[in-house]
KOLSEMI-710759 format. One record per residue (C-alpha): residue number from 1; residue in three letters; x negated, y, z. Coordinates in steps of 0.02 Angstrom, whole numbers, padded with zeros to 5 digits. Layout:
BEGIN
r drenza NUM; baba Ala; u X; v Y; w Z $
...
END
This chain:
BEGIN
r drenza 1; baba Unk; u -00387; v -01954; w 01785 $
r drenza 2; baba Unk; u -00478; v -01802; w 01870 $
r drenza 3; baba Unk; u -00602; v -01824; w 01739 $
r drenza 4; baba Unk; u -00466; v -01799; w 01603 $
r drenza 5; baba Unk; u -00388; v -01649; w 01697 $
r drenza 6; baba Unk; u -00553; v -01575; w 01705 $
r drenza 7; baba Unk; u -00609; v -01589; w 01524 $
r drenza 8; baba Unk; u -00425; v -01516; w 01470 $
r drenza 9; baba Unk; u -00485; v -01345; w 01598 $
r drenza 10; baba Unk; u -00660; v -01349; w 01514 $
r drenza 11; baba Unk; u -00620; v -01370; w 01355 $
r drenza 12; baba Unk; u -00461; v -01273; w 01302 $
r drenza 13; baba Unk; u -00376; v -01290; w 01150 $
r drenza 14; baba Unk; u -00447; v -01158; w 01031 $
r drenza 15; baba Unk; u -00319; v -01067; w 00931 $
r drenza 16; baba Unk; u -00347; v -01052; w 00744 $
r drenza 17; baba Unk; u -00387; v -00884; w 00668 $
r drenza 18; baba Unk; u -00248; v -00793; w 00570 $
r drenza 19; baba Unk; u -00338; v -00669; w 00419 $
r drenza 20; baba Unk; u -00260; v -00562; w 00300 $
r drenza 21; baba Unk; u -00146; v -00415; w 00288 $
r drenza 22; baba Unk; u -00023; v -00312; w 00178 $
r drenza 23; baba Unk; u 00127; v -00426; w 00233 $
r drenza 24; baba Unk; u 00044; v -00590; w 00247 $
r drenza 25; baba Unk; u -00090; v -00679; w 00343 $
r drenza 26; baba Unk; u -00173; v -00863; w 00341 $
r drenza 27; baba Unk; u -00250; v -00968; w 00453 $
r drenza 28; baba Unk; u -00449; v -00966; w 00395 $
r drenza 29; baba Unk; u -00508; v -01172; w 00345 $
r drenza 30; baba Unk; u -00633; v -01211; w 00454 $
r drenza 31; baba Unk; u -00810; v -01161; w 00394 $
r drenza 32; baba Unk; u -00715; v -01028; w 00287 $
r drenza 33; baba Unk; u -00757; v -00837; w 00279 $
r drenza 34; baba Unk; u -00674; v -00680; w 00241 $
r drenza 35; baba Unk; u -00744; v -00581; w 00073 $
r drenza 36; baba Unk; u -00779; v -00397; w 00091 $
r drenza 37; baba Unk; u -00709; v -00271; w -00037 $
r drenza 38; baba Unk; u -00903; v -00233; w -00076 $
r drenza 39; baba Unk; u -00947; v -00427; w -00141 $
r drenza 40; baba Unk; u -00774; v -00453; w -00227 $
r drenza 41; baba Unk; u -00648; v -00296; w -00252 $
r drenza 42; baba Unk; u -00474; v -00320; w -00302 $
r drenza 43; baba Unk; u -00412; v -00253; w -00455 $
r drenza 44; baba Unk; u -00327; v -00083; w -00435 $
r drenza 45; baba Unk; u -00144; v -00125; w -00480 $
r drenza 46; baba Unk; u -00141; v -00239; w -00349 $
r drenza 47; baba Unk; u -00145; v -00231; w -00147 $
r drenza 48; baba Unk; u -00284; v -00366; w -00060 $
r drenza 49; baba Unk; u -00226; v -00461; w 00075 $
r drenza 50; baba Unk; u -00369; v -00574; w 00071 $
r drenza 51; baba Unk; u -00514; v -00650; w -00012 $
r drenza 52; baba Unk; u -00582; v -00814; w 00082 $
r drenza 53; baba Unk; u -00738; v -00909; w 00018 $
r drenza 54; baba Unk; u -00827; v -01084; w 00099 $
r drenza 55; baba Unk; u -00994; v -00983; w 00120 $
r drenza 56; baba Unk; u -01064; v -00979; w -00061 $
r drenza 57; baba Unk; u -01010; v -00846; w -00148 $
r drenza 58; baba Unk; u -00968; v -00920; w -00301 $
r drenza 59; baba Unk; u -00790; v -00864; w -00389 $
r drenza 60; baba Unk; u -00754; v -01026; w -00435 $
r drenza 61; baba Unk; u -00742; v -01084; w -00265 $
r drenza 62; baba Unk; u -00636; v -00936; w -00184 $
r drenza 63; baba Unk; u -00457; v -00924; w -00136 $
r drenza 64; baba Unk; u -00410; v -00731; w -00164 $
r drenza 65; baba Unk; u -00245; v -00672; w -00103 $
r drenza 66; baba Unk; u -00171; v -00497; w -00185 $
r drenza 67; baba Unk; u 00006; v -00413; w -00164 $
r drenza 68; baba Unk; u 00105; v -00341; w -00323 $
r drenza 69; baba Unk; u 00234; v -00242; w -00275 $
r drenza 70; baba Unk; u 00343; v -00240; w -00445 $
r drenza 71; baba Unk; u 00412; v -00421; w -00411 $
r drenza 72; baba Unk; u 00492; v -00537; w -00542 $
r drenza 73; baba Unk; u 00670; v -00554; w -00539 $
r drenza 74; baba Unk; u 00668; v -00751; w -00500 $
r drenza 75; baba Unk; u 00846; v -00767; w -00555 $
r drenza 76; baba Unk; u 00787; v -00750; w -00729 $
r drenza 77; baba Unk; u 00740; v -00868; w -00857 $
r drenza 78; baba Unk; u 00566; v -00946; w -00831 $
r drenza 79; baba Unk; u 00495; v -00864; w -00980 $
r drenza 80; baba Unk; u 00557; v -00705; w -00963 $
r drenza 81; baba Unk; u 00451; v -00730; w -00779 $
r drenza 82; baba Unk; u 00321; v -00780; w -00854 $
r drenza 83; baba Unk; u 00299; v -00617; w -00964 $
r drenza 84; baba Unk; u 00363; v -00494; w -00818 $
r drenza 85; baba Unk; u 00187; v -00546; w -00754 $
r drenza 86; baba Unk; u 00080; v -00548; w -00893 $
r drenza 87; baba Unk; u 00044; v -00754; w -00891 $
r drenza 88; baba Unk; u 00097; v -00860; w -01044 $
r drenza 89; baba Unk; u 00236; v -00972; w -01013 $
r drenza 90; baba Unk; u 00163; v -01109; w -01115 $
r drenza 91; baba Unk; u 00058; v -01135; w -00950 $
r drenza 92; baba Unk; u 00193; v -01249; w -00901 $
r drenza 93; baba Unk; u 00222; v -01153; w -00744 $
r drenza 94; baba Unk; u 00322; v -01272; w -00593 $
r drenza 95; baba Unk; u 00459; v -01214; w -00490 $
r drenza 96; baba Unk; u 00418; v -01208; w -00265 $
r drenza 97; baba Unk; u 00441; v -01173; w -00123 $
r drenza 98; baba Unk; u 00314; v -01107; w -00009 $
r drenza 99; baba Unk; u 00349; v -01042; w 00173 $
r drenza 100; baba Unk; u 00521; v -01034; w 00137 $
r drenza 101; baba Unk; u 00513; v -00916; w 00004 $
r drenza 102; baba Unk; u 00519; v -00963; w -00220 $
r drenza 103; baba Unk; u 00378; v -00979; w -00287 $
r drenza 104; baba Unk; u 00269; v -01019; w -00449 $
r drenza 105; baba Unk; u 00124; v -01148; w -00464 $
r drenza 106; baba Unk; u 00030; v -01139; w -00621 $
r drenza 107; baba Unk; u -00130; v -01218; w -00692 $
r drenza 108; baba Unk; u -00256; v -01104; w -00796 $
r drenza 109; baba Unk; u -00436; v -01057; w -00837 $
r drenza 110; baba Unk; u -00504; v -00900; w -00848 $
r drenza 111; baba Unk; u -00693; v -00878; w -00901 $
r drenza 112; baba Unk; u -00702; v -01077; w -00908 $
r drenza 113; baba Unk; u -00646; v -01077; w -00742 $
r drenza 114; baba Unk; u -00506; v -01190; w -00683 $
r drenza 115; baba Unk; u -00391; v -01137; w -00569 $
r drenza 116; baba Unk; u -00233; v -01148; w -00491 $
r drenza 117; baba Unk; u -00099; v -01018; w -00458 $
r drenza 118; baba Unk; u 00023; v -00959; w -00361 $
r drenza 119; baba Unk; u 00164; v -00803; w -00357 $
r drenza 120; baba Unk; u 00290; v -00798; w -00225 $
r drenza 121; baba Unk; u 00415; v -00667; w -00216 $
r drenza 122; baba Unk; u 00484; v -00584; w -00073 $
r drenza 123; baba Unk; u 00611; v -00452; w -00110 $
r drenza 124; baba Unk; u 00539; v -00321; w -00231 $
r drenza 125; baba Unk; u 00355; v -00383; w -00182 $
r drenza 126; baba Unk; u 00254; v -00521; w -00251 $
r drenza 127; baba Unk; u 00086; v -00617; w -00166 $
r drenza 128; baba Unk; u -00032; v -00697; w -00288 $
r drenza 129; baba Unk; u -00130; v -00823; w -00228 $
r drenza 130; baba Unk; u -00278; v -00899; w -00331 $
r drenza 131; baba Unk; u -00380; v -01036; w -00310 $
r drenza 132; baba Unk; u -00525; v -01121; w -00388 $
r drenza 133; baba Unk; u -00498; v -01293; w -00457 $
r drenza 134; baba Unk; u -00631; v -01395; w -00356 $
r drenza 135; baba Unk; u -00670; v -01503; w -00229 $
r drenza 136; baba Unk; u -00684; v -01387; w -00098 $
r drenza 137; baba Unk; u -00524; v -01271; w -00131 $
r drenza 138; baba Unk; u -00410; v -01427; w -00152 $
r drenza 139; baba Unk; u -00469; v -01484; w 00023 $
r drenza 140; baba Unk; u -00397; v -01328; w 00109 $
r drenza 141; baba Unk; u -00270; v -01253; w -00004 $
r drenza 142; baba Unk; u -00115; v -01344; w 00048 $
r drenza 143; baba Unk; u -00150; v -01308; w 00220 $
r drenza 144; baba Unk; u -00163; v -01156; w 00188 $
r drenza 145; baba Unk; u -00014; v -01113; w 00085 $
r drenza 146; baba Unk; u 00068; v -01205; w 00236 $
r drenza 147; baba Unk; u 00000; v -01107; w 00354 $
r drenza 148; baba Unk; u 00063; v -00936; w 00285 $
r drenza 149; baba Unk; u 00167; v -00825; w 00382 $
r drenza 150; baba Unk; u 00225; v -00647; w 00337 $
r drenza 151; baba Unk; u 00265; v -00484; w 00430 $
r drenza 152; baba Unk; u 00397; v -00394; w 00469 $
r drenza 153; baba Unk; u 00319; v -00231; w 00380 $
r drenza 154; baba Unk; u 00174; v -00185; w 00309 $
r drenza 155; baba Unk; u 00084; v -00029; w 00400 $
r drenza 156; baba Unk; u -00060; v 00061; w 00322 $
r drenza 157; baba Unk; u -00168; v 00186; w 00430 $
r drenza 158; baba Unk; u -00313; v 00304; w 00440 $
r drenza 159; baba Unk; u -00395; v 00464; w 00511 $
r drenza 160; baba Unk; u -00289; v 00438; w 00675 $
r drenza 161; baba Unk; u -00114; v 00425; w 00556 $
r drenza 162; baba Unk; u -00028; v 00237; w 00525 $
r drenza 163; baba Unk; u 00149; v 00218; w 00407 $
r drenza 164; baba Unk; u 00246; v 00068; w 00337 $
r drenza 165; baba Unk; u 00218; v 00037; w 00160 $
r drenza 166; baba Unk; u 00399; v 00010; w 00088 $
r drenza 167; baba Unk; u 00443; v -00147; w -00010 $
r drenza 168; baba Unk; u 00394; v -00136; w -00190 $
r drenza 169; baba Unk; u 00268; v 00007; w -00143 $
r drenza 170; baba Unk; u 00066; v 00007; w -00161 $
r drenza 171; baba Unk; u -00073; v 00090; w -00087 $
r drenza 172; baba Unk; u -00192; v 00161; w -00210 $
r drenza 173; baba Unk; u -00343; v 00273; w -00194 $
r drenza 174; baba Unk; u -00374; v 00451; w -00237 $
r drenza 175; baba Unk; u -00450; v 00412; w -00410 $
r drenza 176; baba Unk; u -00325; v 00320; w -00463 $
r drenza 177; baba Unk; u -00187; v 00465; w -00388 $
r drenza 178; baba Unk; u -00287; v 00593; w -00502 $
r drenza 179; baba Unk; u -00287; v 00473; w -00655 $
r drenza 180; baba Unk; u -00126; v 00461; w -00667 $
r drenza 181; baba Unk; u -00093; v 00648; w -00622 $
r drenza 182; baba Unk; u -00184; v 00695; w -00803 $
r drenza 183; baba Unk; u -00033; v 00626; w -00884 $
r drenza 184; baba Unk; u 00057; v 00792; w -00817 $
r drenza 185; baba Unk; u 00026; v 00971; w -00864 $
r drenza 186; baba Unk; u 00045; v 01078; w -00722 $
r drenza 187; baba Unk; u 00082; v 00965; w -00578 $
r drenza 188; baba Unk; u 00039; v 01031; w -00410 $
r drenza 189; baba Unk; u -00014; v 00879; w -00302 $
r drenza 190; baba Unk; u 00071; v 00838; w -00147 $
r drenza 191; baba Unk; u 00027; v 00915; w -00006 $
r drenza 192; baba Unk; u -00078; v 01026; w -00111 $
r drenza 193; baba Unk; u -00156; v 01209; w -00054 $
r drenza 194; baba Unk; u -00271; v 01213; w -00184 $
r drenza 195; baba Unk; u -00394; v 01076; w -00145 $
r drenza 196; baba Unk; u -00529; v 01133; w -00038 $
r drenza 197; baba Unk; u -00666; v 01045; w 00054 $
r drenza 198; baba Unk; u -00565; v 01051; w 00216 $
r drenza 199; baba Unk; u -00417; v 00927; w 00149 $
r drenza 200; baba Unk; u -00446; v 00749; w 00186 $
r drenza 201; baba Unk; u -00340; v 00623; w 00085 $
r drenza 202; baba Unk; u -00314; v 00498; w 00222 $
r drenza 203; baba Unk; u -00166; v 00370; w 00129 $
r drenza 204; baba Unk; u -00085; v 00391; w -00035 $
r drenza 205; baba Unk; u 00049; v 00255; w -00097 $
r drenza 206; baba Unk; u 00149; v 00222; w -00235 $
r drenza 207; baba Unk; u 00307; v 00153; w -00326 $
r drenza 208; baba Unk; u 00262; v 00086; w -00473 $
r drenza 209; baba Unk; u 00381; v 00131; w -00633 $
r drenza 210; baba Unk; u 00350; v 00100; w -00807 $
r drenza 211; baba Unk; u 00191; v 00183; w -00890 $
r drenza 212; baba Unk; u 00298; v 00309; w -00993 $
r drenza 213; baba Unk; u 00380; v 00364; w -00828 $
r drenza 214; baba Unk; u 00298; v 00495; w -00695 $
r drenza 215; baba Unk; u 00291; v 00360; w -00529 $
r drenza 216; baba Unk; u 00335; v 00434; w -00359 $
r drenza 217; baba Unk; u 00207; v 00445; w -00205 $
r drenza 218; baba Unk; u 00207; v 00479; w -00045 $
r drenza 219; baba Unk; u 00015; v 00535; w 00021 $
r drenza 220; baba Unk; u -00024; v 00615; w 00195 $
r drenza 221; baba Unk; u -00199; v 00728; w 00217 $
r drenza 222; baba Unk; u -00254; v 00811; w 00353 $
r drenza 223; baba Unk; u -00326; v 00998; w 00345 $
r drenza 224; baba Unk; u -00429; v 01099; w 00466 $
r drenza 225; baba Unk; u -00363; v 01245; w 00519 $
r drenza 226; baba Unk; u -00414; v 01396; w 00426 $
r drenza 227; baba Unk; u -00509; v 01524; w 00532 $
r drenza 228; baba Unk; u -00417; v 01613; w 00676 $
r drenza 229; baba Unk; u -00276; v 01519; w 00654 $
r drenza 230; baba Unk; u -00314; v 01377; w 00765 $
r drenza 231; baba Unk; u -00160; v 01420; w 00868 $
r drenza 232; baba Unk; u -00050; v 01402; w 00749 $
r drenza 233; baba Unk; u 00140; v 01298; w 00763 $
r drenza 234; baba Unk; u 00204; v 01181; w 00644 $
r drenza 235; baba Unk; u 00310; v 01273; w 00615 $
r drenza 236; baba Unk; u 00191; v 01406; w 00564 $
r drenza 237; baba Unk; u 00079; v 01333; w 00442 $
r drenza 238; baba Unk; u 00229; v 01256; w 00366 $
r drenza 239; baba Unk; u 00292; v 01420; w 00307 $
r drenza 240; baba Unk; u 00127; v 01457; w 00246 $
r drenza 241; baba Unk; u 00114; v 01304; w 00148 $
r drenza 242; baba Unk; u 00285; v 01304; w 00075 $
r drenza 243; baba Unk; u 00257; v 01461; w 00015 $
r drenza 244; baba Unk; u 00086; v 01462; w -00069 $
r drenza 245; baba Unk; u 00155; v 01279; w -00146 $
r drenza 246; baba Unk; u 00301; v 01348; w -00214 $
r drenza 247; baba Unk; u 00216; v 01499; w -00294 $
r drenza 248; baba Unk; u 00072; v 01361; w -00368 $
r drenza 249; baba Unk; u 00218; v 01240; w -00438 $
r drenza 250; baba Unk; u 00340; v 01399; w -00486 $
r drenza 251; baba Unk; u 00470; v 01283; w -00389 $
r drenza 252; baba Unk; u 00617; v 01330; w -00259 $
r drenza 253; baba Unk; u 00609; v 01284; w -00070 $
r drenza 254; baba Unk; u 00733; v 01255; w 00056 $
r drenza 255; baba Unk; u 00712; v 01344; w 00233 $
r drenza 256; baba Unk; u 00579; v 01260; w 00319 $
r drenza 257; baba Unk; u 00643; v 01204; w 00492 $
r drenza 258; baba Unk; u 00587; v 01114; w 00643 $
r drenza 259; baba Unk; u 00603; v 00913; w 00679 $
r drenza 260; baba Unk; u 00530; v 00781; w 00770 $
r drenza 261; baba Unk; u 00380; v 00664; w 00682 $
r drenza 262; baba Unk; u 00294; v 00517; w 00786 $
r drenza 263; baba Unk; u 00364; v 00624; w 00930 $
r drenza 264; baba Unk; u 00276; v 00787; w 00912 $
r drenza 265; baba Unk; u 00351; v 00938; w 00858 $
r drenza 266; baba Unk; u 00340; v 00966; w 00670 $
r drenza 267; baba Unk; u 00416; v 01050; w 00525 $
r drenza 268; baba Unk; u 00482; v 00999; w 00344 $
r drenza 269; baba Unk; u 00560; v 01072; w 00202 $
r drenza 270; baba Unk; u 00609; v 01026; w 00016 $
r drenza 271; baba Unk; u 00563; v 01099; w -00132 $
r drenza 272; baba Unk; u 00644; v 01085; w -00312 $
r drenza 273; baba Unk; u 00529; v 01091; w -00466 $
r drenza 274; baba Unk; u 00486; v 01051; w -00646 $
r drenza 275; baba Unk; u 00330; v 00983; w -00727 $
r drenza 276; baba Unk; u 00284; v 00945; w -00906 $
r drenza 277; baba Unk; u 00205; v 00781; w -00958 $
r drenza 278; baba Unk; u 00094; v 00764; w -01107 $
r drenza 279; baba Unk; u 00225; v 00732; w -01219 $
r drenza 280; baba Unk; u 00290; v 00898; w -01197 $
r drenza 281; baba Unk; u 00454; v 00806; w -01081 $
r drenza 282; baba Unk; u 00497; v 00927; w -00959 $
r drenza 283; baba Unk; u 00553; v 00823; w -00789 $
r drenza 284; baba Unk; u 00649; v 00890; w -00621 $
r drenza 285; baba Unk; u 00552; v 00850; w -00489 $
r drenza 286; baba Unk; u 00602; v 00850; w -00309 $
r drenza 287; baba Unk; u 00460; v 00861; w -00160 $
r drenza 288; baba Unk; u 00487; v 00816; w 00025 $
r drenza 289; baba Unk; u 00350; v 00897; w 00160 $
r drenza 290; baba Unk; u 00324; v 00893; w 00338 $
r drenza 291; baba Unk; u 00191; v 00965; w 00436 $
r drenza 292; baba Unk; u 00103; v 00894; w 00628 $
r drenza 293; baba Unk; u 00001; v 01030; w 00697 $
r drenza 294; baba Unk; u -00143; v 00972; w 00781 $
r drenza 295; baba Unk; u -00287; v 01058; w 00909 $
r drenza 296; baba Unk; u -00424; v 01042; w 00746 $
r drenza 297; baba Unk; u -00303; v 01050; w 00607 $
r drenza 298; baba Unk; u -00152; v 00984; w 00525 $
r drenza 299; baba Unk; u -00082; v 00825; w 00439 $
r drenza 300; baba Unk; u 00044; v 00842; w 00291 $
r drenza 301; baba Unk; u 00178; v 00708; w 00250 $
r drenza 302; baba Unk; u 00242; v 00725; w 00057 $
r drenza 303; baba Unk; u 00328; v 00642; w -00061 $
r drenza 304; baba Unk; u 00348; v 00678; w -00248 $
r drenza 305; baba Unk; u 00471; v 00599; w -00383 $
r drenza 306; baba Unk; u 00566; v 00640; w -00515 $
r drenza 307; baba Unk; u 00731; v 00717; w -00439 $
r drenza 308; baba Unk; u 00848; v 00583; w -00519 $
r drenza 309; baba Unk; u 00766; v 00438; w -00411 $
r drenza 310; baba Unk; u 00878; v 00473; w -00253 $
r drenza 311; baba Unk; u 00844; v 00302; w -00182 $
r drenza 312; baba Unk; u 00650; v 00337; w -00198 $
r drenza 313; baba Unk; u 00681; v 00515; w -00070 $
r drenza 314; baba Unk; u 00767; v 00408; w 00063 $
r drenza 315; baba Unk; u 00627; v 00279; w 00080 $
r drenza 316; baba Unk; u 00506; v 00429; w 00105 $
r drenza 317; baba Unk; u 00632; v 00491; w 00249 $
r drenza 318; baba Unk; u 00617; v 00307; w 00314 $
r drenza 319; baba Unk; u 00422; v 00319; w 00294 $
r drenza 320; baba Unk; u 00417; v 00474; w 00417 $
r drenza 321; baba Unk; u 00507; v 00377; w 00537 $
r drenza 322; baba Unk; u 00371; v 00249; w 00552 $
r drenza 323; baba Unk; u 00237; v 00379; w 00577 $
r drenza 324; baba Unk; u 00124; v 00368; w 00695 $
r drenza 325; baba Unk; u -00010; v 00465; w 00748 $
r drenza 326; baba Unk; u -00146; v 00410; w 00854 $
r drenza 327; baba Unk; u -00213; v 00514; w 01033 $
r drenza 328; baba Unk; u -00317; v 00614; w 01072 $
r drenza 329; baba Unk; u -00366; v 00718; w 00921 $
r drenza 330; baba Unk; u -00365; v 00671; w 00703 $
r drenza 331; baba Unk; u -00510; v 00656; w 00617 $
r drenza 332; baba Unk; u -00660; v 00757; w 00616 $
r drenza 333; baba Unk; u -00706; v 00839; w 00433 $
END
């Protein structure tokens, strides 16, 4: 009996690894690893969460987990489902359930690959998970679906500032944010001052809309000071900014006043503007900003829609709630 008490105190129980991100996380199979971005990226339109592989780098044998955020409507018909995501409903697709939550198994090939499929939806968000149909995904895949759990929100950080990505919102990088900005003629970029060496993109995000439709963002930078200004409030720079941005996008701002942002003293203002697409469609815009002084520089906060999607300004007012900022200084240029 000691014996047994002492194997339970040398041994403990070893608790199983949770991987993953963007909403969700896994437990890892045993003798499983996590994929880097570098050996296997994920498309753009999508979010990773995870890519997990049984040590051999082959595709076929890989479970990759992404996160959509335009979500089917799983009220509708199957077929209409089906084409909302770009899959072919004569795939036979089968109605789930997985972690409490609808879902959609299907069975394809891609590049004479079999594999299996699955999209569950949670509120305006979708997770696709997609596995290799072979001896070693089958193994692990049910435990794994069964082992899913997801969070409460999604936060995205970096350079010393984290956020919560809203529901039915993606994180993108900057080359995709300036692809899509050369469908607009004279759009001045969030946050923008004119571009210079000294502004750091640190997180741009994303609702996305149809293509014909200009897609509202939210992005936060960070700026060193410029020289002999080091001093400067939030306040300060804000008025600066607001003013050189509203020249650059020939827009109207409100009064910039003071406020509180991840508990610092900091400034925002709204500005009213128009831009013209491409097509020579003129649309209202409407732009949010706030300003966080630091000792080195400052961060900007900004969001940018088209003026009639109200709902879309709230979330961003939501967004600078969840700011945080990390001590004791942001990031070095």
């Amino acid at each position: 009996m000691h014996l047994l008490l002492a194997l339970l105190f040398t041994f403990p129980i070893i608790a199983a690894t949770r991987v993953g991100g963007m909403g969700m996380t896994v437990i890892l199979p045993d003798g499983w690893r996590v994929v880097t971005p570098e050996e296997v990226p994920t498309p753009k339109s999508f979010n990773r969460v995870v890519v997990l592989s049984p040590d051999t780098n082959q595709l076929r044998t890989m479970i990759q987990i992404s996160r959509l955020p335009s979500a089917p409507d799983m009220k509708r018909p199957m077929p209409e489902i089906m084409r909302s995501i770009g899959i072919r409903s004569d795939l036979q697709p089968r109605e789930r359930t997985i972690a409490n939550t609808p879902a959609i198994e299907i069975d394809r090939t891609v590049n004479s690959i079999p594999l299996r499929q699955f999209l569950i939806v949670r509120g305006e968000t979708a997770y696709i998970i997609t596995a290799g149909r072979n001896t070693e995904t089958d193994a692990v895949i049910d435990d794994l679906l069964d082992s899913i759990e997801f969070m409460k929100s999604v936060r995205i950080e970096a350079g010393g500032i984290s956020m919560e990505l809203p529901d039915g919102w993606r994180q993108i990088e900057r080359d995709e944010a300036q692809a899509r900005a050369t469908k607009v003629q004279d759009q001045t970029p969030p946050g923008s001052k004119g571009e210079t060496p000294e502004t750091s993109d640190l997180l741009i995000m994303m609702r996305n809309t149809a293509e014909t439709r200009i897609s509202p963002s939210i992005r936060a930078t960070f700026d060193t000071h410029p020289p002999n200004r080091g001093n400067a409030s939030s306040r300060e720079i804000a008025q600066n900014v607001a003013a050189a941005t509203a020249r650059a996008a020939h827009g109207r701002c409100d009064d910039v006043h003071e406020t509180k942002i991840a508990g610092r003293d900091g400034a925002e203002w709204r500005m009213h503007y128009a831009v013209t697409e491409t097509t020579g469609q003129t649309t209202e815009m409407f732009a949010h900003y706030a300003i966080v002084a630091r000792k080195s520089g400052y961060y900007t906060i900004a969001f940018v829609g088209p003026a009639m999607d109200t709902r879309d300004a709230k979330v961003f007012e939501d967004v600078l709630k969840s700011v945080t900022i990390a001590e004791p200084s942001p990031p070095s240029q």
